[in-house]
N, C-alpha and C positions, 0 to 999 in steps of 0.2 A: 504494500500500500504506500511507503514511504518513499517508492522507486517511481511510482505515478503522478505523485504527487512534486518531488521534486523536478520532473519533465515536467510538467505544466507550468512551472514554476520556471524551467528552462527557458519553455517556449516562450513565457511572457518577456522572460530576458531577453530572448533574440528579438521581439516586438518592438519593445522597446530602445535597445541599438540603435534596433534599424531606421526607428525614428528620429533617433539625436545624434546618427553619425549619418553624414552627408560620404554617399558613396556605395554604402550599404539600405540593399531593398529586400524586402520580405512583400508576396504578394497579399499577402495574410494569415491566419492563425492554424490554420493544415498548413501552409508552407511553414510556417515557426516551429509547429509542432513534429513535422516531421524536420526538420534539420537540427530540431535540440534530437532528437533519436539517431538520425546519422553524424551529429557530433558526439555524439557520446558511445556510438559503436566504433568512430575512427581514434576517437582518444585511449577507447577501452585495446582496441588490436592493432592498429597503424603504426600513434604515438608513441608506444615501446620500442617498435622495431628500426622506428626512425634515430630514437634517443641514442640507443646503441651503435647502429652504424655512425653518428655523428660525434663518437664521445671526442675523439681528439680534436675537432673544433671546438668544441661546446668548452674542453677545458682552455683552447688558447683563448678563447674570447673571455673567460670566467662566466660563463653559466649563459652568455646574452643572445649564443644560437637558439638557445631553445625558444624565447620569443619567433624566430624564422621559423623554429617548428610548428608554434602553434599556426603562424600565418598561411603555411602549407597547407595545414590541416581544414583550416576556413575554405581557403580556395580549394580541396576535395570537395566540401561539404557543398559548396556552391556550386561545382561542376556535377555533382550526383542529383542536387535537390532542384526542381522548377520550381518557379518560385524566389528564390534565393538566390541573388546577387551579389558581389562585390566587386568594387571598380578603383583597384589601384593597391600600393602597400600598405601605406599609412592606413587607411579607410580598416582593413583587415587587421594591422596590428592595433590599432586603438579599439577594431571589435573585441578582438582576442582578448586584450587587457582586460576587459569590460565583465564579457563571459568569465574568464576566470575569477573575477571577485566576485561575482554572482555563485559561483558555481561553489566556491570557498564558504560565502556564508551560508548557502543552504546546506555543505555538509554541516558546517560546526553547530544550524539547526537540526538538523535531521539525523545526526550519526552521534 
């Protein structure tokens, strides 16, 4: 119950983004809701495989690859979802940043 609830709660995040970041489009709340679910199956299988093949940049930059990670990962999510746009880097890294503080406080509500 606490996994359905937090996607809803995803998808309002990505709503929301997509309204206060110029760049980023969601056609509406099936497109939010399905790209919080193909983000969270590309974070849950992707994101690992990416982390590791990238460890030796990740350590010469001190940890700042992995922002390019998540940015990859949006542009998956955008190329998989209709509906779901992103137009440029910035636009994707300021989503990213966004989603992950989202994402952060509904674990430390929810877990």
């Amino acid at each position: 119950m606490n996994f359905l609830i937090k996607l809803v709660l995803m998808a309002v995040a990505v709503m929301a983004g997509a309204n206060f970041i110029p760049g980023v489009h969601v056609s509406g709340f099936k497109s939010a809701l399905i790209t919080a679910v193909v983000l969270a199956l590309l974070n849950t299988f992707v994101k690992p495989i990416l982390q590791v093949l990238t460890i030796p940049i990740t350590i010469l930059t001190l940890g700042l690859f992995l922002l390019v990670i998540n940015v990859i990962i949006i542009y998956l999510a955008a190329r998989l979802v209709d509906g779901f746009s992103v137009n440029g880097f910035i636009p994707a890294l300021i989503f990213s940043i966004v989603l992950s503080i989202a994402s952060s406080i509904l674990n430390g509500i929810f877990d």
